[in-house]
N, C-alpha and C positions, 0 to 999 in steps of 0.2 A: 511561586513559580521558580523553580530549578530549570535552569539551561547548562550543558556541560557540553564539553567535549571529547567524542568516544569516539572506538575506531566502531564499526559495524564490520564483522567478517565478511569474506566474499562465500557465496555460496549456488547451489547450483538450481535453478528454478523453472517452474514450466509457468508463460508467459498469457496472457489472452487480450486482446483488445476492442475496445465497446463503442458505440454511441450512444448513451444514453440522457435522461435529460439529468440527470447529474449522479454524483459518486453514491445518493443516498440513494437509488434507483437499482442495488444490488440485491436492498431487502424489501421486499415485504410486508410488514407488521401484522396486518389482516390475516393473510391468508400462511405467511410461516414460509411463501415462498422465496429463496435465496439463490440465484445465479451463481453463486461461487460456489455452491455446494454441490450443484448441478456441474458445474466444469470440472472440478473435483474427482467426480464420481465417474463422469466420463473420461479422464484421464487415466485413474487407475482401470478401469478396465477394457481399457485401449493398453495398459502397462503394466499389468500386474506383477511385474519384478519393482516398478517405481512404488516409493513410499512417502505421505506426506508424515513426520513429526508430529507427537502428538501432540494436544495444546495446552501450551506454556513451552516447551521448544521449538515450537512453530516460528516460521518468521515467511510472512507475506506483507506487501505494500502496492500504495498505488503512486504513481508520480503523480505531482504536484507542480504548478495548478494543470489540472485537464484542458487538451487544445478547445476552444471554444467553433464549434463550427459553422455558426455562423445560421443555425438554423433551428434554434432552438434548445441543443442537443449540444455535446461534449464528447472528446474523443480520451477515454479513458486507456494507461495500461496499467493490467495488474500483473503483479509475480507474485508465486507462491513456491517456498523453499520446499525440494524434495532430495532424497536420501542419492540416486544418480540419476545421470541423463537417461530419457525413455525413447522413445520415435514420439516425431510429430504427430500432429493429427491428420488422419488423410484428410478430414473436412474442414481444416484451416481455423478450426475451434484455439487450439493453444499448439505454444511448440516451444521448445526444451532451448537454457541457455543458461551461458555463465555471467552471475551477476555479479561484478568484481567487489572487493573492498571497498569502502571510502574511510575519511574521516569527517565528523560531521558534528555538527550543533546541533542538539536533540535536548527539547522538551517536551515532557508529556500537556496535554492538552484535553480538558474535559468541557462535555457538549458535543453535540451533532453535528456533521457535517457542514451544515450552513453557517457554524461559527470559525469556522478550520480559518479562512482567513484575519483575520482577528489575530489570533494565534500565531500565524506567522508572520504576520506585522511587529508583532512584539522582539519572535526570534530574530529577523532580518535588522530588526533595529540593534537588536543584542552584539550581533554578529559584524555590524558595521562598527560600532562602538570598542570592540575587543578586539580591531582592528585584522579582520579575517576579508575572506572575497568568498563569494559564491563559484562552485565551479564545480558545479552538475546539476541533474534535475532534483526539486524535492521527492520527498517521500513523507508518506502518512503510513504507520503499521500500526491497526487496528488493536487496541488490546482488550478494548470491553466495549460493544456494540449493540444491535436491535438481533443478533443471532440470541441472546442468553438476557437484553434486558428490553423491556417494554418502554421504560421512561427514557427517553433522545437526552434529558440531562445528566445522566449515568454512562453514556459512554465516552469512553477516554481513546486515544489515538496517541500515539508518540511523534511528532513532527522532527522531521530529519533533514536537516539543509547537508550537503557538502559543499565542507569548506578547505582553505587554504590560505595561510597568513598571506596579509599583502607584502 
């Protein structure tokens, strides 16, 4: 397990937010169906001058941990990096914003979602120990998932704290 410290560029993104019964609840497996693929597809063609990156220069995340709301469900936000700002959604689907810089403790992390904390136990302990502070939301950016792999033990995520020396 590698933890480093790196900056993440600031970049310009179109936003959406969920309640779902958790972050794994994006995909699918059975049926192939994907929520984000779907917000996606209705952005660009709400924006056809907007463009997502293709993948492997992509950069999308979700913050970290999701608000719990108390009723089963989670209040999830995702960004997803696009080339410029487009118009909102008139239907309140997603809407365009600038996701500033950070600098951050970042390791990669492999497994499914339901092990993500685990993973960031380890970071947070990293991060206290190297004598850093926390100071903004996490982030998780997806890099190998149930879009391209069947087995939940094959997908990796890169865990993102921002931090700042104490």
């Amino acid at each position: 397990m590698t933890i480093e410290i790196r900056t993440i560029p600031a970049c310009v993104a179109y936003s959406a937010e969920y309640n779902l019964p958790g972050i794994g609840s994006f995909f699918n497996t059975e049926t192939g169906e994907n929520i984000l693929y779907d917000l996606q597809h209705e952005m660009e063609a709400d924006n056809p001058e907007v463009h997502v990156p293709d993948l492997g220069d992509d950069y999308n995340f979700f913050e970290y941990p999701p608000a719990d709301n108390g009723d089963g469900t989670v209040h999830i936000r995702y960004f997803d990096m696009v080339d410029v700002k487009g118009k909102d959604s008139k239907t309140g689907a997603y809407r365009f914003c600038d996701v500033p810089e950070i600098k951050a403790a970042t390791m990669m992390h492999q497994g499914y979602y339901d092990t993500l904390d685990a993973g960031f136990a380890k970071l947070y302990d990293w991060i206290e120990a190297k004598g850093y502070e926390c100071c903004g939301k996490a982030r998780i950016s997806a890099i190998n998932g149930s879009w391209n792999t069947e087995n939940p033990d094959e997908c990796v995520n890169e865990l993102q704290v921002p931090v700042r020396k104490k």
